[in-house]
C-alpha positions in Angstrom: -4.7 -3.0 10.9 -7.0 -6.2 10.3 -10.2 -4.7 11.7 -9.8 -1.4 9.6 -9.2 -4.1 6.7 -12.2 -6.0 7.1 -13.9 -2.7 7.7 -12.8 -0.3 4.5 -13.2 -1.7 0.7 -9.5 -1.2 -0.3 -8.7 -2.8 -3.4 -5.3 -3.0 -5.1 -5.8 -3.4 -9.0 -2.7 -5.6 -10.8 -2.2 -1.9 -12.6 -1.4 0.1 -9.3 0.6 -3.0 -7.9 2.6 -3.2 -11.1 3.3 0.8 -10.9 4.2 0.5 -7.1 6.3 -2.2 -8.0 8.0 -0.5 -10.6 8.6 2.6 -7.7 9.7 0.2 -5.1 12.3 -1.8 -7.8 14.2 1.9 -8.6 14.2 2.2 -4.9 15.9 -0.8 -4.5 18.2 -1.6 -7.7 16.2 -4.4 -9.3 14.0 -4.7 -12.0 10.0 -4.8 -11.6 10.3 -8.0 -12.8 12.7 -9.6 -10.0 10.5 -7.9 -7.2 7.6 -9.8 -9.0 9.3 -13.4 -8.6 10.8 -12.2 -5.2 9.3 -14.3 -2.0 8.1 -10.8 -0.6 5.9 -10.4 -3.5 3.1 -10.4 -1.4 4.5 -8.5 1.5 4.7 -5.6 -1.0 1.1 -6.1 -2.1 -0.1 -6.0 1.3 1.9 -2.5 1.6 0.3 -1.2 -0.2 -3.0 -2.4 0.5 -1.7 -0.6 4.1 -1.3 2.6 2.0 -4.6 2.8 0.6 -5.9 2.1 3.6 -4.7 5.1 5.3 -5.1 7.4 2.2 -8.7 6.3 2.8 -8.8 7.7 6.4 -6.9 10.8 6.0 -9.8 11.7 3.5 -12.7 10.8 6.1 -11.5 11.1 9.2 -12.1 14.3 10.8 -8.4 15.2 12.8 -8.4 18.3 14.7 -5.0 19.4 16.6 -5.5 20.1 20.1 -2.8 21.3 22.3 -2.6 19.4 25.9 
């Protein structure tokens, strides 16, 4: 996951990580605004830095299914 990091421009703007924080909050119980002081805060962040990142290849990468 690091070399497709340092290899693809993904950036997470503070609006998408506040929306995917609101998401991940109603998932969870809490409010955005405990998962914002919560110690995982950047775990979450890096998520969905990890997201992007494969949105990014699904839309370049050229998969063909091949039965073996």
């Amino acid at each position: 996951m690091e070399a497709l990091r340092s290899k693809l421009t993904v950036e997470v703007t503070d609006e998408e990580f506040d929306t995917y924080l609101e998401g991940r909050a109603t998932e969870m119980g809490l409010s955005a605004d405990d998962l914002k002081r919560s110690p995982r805060v950047s775990d979450l962040r890096r998520d969905l830095e990890e997201d992007k990142i494969f949105e990014q290849l699904q839309t370049t990468a050229n998969i063909t299914e091949k039965k073996v």
